[in-house]
mmJSON file of the N, C-alpha and C atoms, coordinates in Angstrom:
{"data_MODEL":{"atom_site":{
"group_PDB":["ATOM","ATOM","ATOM","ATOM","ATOM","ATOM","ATOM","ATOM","ATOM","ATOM","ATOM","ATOM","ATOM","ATOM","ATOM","ATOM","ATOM","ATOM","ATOM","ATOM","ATOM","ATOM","ATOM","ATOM","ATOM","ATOM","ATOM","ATOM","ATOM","ATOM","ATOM","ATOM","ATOM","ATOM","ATOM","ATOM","ATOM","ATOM","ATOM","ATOM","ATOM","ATOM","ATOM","ATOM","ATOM","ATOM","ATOM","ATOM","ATOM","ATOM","ATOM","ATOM","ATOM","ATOM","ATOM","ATOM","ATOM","ATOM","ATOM","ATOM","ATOM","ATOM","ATOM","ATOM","ATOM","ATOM","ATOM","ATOM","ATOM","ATOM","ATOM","ATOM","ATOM","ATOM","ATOM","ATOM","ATOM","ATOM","ATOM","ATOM","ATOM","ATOM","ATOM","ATOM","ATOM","ATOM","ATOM","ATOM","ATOM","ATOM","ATOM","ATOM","ATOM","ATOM","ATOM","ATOM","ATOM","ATOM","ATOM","ATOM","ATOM","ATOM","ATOM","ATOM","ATOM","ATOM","ATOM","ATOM","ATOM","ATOM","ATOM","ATOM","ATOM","ATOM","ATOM","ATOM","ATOM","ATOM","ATOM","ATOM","ATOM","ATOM","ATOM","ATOM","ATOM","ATOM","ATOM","ATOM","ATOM","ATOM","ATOM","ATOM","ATOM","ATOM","ATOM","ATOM","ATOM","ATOM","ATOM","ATOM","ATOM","ATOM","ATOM","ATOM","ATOM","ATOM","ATOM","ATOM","ATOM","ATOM","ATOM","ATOM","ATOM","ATOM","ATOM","ATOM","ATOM","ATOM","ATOM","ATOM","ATOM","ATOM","ATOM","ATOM","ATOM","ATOM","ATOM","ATOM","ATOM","ATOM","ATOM","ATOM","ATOM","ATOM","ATOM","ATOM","ATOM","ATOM","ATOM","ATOM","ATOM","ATOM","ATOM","ATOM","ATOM","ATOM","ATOM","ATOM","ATOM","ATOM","ATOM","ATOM","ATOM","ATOM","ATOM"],
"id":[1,2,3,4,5,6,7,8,9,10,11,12,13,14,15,16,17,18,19,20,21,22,23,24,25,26,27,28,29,30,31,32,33,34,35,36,37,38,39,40,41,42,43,44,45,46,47,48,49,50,51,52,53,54,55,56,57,58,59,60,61,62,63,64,65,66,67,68,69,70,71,72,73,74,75,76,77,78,79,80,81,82,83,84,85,86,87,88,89,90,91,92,93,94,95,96,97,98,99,100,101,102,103,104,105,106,107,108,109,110,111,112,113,114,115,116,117,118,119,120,121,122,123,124,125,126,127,128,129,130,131,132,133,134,135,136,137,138,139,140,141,142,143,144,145,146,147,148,149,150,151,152,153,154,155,156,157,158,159,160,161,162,163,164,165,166,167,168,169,170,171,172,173,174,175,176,177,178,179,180,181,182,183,184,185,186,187,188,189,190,191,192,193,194,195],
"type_symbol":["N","C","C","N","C","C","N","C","C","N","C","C","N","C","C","N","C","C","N","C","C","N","C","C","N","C","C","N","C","C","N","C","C","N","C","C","N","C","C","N","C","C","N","C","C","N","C","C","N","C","C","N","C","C","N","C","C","N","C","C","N","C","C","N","C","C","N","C","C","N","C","C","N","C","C","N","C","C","N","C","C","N","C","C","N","C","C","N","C","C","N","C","C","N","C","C","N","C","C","N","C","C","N","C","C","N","C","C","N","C","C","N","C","C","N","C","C","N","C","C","N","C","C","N","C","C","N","C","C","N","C","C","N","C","C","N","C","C","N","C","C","N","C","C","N","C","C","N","C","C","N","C","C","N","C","C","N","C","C","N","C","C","N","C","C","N","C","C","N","C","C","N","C","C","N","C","C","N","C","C","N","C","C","N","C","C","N","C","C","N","C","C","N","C","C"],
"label_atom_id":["N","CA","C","N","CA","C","N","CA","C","N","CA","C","N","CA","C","N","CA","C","N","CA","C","N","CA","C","N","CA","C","N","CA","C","N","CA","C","N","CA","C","N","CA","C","N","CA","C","N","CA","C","N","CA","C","N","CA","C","N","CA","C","N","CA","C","N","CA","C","N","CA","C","N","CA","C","N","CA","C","N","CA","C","N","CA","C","N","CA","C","N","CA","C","N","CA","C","N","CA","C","N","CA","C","N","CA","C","N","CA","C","N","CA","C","N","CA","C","N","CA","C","N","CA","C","N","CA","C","N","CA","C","N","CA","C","N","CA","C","N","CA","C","N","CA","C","N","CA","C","N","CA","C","N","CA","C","N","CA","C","N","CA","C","N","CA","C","N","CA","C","N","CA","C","N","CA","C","N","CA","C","N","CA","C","N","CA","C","N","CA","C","N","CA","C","N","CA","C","N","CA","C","N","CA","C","N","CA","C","N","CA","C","N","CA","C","N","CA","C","N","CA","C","N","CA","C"],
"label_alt_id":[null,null,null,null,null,null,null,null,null,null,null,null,null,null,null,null,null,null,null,null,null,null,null,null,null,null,null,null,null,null,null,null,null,null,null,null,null,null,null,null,null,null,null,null,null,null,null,null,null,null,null,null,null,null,null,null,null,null,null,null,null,null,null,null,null,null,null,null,null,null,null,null,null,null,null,null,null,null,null,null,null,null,null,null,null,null,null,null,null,null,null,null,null,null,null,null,null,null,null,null,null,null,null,null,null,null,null,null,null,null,null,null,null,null,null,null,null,null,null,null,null,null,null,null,null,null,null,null,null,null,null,null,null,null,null,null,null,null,null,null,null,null,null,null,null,null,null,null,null,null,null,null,null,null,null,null,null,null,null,null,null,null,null,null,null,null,null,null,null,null,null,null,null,null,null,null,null,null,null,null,null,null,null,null,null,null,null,null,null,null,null,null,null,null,null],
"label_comp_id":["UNK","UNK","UNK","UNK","UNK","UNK","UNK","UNK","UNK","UNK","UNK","UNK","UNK","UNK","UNK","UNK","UNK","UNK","UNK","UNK","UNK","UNK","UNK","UNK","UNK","UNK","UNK","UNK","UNK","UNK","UNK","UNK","UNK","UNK","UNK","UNK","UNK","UNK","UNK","UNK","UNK","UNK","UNK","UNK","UNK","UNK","UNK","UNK","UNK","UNK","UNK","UNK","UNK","UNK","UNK","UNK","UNK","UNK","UNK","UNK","UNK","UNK","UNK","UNK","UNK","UNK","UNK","UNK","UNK","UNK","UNK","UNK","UNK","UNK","UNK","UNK","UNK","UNK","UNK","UNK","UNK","UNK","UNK","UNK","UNK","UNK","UNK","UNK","UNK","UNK","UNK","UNK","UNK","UNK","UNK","UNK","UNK","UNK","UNK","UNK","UNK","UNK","UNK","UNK","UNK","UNK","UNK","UNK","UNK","UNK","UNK","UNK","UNK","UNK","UNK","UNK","UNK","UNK","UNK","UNK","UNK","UNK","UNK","UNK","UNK","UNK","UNK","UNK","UNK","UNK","UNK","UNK","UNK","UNK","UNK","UNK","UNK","UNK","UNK","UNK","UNK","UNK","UNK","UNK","UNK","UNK","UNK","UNK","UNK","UNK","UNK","UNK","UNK","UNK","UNK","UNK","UNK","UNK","UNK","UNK","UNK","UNK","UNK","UNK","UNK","UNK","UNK","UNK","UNK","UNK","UNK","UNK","UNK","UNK","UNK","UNK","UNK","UNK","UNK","UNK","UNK","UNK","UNK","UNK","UNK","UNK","UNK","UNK","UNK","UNK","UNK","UNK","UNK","UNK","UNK"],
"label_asym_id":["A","A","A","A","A","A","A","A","A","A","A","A","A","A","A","A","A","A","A","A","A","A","A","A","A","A","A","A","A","A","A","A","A","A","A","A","A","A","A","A","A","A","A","A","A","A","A","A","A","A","A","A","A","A","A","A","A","A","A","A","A","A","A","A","A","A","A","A","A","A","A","A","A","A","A","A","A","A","A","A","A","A","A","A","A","A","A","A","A","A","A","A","A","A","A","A","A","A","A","A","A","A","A","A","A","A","A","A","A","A","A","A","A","A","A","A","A","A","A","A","A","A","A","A","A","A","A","A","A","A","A","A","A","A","A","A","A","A","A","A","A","A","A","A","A","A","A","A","A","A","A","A","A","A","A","A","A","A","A","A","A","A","A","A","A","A","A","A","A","A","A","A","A","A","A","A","A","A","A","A","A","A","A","A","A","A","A","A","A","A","A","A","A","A","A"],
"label_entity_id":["1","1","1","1","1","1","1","1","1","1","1","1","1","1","1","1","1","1","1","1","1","1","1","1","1","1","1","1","1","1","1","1","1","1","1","1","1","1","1","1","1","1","1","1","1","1","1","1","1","1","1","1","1","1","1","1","1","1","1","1","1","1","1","1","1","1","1","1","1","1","1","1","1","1","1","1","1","1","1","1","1","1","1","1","1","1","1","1","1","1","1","1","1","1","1","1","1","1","1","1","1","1","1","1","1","1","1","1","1","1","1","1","1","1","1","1","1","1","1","1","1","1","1","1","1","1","1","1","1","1","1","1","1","1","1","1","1","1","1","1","1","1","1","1","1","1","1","1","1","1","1","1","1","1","1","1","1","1","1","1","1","1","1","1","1","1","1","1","1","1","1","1","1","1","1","1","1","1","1","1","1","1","1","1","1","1","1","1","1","1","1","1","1","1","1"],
"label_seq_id":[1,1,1,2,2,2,3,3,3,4,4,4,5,5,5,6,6,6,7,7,7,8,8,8,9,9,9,10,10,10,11,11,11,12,12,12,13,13,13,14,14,14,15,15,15,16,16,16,17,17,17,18,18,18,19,19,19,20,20,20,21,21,21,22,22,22,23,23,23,24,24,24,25,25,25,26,26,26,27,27,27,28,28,28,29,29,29,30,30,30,31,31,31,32,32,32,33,33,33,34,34,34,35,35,35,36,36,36,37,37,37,38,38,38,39,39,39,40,40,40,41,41,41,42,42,42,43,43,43,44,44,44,45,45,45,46,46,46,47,47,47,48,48,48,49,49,49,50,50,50,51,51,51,52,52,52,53,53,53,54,54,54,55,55,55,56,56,56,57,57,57,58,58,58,59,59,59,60,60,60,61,61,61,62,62,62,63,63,63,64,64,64,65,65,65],
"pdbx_PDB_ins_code":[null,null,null,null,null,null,null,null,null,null,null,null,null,null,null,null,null,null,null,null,null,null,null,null,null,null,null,null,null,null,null,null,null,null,null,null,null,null,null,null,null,null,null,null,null,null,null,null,null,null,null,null,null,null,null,null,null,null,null,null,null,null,null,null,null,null,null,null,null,null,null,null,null,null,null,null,null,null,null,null,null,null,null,null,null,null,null,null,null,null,null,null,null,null,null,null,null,null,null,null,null,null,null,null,null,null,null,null,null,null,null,null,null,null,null,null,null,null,null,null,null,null,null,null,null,null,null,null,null,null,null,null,null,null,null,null,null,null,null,null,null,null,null,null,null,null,null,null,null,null,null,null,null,null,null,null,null,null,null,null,null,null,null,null,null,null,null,null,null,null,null,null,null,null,null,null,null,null,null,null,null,null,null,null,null,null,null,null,null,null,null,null,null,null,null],
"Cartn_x":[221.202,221.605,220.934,221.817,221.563,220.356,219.413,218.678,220.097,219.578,220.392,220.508,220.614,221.109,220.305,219.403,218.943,220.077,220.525,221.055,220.323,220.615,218.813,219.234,220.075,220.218,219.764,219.516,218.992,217.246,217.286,215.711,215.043,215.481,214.715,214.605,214.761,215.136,214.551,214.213,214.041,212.358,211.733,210.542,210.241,209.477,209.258,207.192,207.418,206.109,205.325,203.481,203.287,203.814,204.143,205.015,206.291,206.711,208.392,209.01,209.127,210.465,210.484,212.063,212.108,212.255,211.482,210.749,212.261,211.987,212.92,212.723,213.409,212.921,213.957,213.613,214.933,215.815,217.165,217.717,217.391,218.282,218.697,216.985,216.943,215.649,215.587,217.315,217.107,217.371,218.206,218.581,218.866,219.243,219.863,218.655,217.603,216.305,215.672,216.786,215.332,216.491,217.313,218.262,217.384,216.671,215.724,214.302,213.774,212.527,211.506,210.044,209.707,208.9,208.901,208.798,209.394,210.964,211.583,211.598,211.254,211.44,209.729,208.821,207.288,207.916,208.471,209.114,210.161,210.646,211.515,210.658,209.404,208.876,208.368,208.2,208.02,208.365,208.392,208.997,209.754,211.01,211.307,211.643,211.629,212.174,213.54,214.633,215.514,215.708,217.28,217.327,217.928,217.163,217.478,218.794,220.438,221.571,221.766,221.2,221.323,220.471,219.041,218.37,219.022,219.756,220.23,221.139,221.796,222.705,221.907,220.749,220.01,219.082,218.824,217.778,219.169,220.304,221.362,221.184,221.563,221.53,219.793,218.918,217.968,217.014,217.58,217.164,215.489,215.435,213.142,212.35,212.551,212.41,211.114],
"Cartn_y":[-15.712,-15.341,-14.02,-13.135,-12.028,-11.656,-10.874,-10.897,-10.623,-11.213,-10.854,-9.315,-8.469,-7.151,-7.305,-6.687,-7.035,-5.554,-6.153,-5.338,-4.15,-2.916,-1.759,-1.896,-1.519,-1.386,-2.255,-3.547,-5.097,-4.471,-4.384,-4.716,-3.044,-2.737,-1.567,-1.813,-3.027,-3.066,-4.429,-5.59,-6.817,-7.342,-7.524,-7.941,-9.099,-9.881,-11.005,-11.822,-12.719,-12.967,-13.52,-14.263,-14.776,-16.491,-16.672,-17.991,-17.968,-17.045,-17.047,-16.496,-16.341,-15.728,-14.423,-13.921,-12.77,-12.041,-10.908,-10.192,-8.754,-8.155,-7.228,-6.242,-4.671,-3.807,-3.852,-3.442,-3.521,-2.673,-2.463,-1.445,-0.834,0.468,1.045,2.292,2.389,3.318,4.617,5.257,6.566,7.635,7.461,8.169,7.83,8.855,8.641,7.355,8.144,7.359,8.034,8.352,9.129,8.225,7.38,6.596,4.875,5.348,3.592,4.059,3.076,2.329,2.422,3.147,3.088,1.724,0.68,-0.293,-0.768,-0.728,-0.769,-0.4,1.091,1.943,1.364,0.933,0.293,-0.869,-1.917,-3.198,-3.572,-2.14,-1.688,-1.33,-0.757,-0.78,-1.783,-3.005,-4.186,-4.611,-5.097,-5.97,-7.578,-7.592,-8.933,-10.02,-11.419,-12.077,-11.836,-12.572,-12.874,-14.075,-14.26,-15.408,-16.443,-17.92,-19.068,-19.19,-18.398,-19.148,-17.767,-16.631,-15.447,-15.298,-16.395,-15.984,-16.44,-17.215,-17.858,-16.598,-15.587,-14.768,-13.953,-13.238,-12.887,-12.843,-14.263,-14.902,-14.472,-14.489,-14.172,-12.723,-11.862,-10.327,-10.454,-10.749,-10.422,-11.283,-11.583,-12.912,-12.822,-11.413,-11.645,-11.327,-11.184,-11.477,-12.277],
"Cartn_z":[-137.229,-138.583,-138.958,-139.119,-139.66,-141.224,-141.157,-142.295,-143.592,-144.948,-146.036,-146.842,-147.371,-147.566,-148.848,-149.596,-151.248,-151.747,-153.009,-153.73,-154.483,-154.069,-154.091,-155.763,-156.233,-157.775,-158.934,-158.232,-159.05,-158.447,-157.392,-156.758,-157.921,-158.233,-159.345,-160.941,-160.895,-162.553,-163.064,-161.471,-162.033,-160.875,-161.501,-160.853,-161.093,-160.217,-160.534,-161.209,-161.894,-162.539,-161.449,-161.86,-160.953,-161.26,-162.326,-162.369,-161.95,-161.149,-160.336,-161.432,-162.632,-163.538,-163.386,-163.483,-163.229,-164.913,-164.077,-165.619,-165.732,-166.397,-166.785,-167.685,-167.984,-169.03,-170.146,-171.111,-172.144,-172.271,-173.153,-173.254,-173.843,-174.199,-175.446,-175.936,-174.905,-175.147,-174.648,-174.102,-173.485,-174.687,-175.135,-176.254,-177.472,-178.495,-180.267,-180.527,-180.37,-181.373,-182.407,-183.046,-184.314,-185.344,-184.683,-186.16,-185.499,-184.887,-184.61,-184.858,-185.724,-186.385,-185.415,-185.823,-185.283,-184.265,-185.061,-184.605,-183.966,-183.979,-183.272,-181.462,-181.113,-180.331,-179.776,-180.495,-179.87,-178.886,-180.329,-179.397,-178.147,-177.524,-176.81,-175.515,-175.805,-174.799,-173.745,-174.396,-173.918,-172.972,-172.088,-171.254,-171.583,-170.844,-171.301,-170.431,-170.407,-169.399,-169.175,-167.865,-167.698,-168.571,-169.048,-169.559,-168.399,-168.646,-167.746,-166.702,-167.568,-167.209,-166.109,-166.512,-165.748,-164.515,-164.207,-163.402,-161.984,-161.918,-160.939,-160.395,-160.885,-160.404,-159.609,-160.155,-159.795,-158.621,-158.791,-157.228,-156.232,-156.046,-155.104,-154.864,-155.641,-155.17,-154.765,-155.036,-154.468,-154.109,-152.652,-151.754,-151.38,-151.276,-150.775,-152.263,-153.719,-154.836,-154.592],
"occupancy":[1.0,1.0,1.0,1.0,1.0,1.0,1.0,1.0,1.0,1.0,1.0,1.0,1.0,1.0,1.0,1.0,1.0,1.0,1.0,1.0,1.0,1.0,1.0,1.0,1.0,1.0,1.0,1.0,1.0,1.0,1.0,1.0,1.0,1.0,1.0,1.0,1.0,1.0,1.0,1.0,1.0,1.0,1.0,1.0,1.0,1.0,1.0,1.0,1.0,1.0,1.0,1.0,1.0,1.0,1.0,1.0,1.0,1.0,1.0,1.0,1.0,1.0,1.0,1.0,1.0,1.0,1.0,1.0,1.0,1.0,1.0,1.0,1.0,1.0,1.0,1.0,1.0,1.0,1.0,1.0,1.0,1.0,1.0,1.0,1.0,1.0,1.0,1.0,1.0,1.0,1.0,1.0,1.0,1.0,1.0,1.0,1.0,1.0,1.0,1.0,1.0,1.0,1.0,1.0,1.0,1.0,1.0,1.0,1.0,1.0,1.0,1.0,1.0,1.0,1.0,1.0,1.0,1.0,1.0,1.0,1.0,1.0,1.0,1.0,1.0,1.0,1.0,1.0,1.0,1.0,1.0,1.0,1.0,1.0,1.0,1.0,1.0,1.0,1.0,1.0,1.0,1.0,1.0,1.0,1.0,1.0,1.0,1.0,1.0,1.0,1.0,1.0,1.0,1.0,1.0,1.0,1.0,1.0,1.0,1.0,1.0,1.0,1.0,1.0,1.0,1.0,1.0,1.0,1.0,1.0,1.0,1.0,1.0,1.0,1.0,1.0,1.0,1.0,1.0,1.0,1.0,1.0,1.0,1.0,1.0,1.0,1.0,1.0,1.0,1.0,1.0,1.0,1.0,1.0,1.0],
"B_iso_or_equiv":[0.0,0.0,0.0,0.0,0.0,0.0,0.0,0.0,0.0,0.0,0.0,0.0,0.0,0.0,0.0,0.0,0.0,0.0,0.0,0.0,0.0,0.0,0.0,0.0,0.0,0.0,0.0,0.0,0.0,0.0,0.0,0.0,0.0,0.0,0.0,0.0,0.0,0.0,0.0,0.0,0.0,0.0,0.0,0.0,0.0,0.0,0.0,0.0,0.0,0.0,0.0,0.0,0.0,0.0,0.0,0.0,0.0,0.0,0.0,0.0,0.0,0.0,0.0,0.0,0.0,0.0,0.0,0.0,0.0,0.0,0.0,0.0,0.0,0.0,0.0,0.0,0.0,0.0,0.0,0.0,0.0,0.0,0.0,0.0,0.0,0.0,0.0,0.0,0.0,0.0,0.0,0.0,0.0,0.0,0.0,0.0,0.0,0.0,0.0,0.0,0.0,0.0,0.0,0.0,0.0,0.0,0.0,0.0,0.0,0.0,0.0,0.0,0.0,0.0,0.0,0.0,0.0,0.0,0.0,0.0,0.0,0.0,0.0,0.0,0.0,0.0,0.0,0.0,0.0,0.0,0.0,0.0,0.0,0.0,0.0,0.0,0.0,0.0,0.0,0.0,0.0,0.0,0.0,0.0,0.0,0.0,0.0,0.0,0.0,0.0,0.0,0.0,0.0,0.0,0.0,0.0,0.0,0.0,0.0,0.0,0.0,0.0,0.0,0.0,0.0,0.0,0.0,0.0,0.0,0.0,0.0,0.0,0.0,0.0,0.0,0.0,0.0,0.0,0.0,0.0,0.0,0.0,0.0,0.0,0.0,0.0,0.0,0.0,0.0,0.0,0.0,0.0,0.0,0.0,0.0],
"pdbx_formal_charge":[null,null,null,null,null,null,null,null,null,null,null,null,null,null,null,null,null,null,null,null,null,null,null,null,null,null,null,null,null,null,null,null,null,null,null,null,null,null,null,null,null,null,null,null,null,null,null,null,null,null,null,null,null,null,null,null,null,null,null,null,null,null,null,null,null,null,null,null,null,null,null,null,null,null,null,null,null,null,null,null,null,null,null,null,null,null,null,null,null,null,null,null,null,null,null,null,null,null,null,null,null,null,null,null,null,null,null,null,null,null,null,null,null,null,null,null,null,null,null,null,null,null,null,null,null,null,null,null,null,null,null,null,null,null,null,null,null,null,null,null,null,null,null,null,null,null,null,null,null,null,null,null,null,null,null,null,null,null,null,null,null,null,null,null,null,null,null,null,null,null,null,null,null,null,null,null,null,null,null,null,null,null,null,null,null,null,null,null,null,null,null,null,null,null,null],
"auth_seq_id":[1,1,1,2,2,2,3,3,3,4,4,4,5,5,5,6,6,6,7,7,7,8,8,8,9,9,9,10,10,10,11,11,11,12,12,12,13,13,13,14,14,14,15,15,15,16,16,16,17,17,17,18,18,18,19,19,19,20,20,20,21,21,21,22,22,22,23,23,23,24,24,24,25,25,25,26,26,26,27,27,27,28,28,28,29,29,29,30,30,30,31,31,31,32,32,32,33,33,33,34,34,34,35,35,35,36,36,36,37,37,37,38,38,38,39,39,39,40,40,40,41,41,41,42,42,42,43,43,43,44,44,44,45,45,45,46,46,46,47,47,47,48,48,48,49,49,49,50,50,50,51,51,51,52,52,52,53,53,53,54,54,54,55,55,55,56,56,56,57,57,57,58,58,58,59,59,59,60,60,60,61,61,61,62,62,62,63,63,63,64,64,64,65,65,65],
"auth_comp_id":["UNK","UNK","UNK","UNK","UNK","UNK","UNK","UNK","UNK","UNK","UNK","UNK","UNK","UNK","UNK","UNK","UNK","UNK","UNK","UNK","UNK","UNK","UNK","UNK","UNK","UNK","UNK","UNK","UNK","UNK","UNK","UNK","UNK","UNK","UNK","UNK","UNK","UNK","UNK","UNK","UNK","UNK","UNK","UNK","UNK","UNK","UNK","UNK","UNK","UNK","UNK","UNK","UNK","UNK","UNK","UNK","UNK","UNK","UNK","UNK","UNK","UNK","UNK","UNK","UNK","UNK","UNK","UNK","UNK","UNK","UNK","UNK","UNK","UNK","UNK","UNK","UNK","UNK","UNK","UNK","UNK","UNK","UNK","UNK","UNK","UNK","UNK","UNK","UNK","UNK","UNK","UNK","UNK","UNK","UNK","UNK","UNK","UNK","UNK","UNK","UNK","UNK","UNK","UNK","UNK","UNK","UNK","UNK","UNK","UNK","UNK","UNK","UNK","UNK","UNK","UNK","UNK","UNK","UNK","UNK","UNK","UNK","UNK","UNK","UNK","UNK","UNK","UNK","UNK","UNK","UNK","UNK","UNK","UNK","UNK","UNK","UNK","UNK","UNK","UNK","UNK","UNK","UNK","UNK","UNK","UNK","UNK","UNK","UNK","UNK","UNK","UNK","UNK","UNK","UNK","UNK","UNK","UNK","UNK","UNK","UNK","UNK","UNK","UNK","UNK","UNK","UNK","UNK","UNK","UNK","UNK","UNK","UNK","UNK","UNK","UNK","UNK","UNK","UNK","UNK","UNK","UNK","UNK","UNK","UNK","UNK","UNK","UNK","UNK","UNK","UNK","UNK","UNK","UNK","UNK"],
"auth_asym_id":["A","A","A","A","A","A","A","A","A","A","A","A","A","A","A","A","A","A","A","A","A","A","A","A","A","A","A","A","A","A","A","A","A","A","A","A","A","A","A","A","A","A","A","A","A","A","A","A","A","A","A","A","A","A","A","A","A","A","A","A","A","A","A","A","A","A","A","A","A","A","A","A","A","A","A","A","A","A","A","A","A","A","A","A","A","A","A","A","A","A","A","A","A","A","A","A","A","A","A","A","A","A","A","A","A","A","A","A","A","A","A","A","A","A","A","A","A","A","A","A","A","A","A","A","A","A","A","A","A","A","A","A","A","A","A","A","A","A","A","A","A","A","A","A","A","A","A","A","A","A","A","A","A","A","A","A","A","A","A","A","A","A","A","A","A","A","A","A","A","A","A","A","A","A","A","A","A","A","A","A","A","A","A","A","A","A","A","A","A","A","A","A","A","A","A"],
"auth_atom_id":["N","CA","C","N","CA","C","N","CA","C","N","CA","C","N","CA","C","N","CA","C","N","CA","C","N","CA","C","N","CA","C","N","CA","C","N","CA","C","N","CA","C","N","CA","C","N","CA","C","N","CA","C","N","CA","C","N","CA","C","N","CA","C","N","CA","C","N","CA","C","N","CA","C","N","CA","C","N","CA","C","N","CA","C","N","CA","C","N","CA","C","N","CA","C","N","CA","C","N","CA","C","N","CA","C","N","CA","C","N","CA","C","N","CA","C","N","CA","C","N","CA","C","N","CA","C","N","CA","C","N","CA","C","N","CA","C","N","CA","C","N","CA","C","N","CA","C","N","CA","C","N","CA","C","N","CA","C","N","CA","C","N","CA","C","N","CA","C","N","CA","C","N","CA","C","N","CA","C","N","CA","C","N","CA","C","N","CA","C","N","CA","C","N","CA","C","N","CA","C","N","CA","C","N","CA","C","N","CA","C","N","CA","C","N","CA","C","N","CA","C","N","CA","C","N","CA","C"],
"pdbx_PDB_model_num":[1,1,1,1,1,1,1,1,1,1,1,1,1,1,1,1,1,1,1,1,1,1,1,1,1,1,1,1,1,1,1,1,1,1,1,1,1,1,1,1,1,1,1,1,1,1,1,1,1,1,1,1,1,1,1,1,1,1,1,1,1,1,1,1,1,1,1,1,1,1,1,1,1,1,1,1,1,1,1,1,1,1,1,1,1,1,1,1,1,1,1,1,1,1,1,1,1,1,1,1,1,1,1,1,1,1,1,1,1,1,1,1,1,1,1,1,1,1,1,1,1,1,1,1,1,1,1,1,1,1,1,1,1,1,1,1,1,1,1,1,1,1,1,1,1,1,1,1,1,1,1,1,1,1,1,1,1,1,1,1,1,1,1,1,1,1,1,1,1,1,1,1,1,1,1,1,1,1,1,1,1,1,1,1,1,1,1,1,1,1,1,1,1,1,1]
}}}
């Protein structure tokens, strides 16, 4: 059996915790921010989880995760 292929475009965007969940960055933070809050544009920096029903798609495109 052939090794599996990781999808390079998922493997740059989704990392995983040391409790297994896969972690993630948010949107909406490249541009047209002076019409977003600055609190806003703080809380953006954050990191966020995957949500539950989505992680499963995920663990597929990126099988060594």
């Amino acid at each position: 059996m052939p090794k599996m292929k990781t999808k390079r475009g998922a493997a740059k965007r989704f990392s995983k915790t040391g409790s297994g969940k896969i972690k993630r960055s948010k949107a909406f933070t490249s541009h047209i921010l002076t019409k977003k809050s600055t609190k806003r544009k703080r809380n953006l920096r954050k990191s966020g989880l995957v949500d539950p029903s989505n992680a499963s798609t995920i663990r597929k495109i990126l099988p060594y995760l």
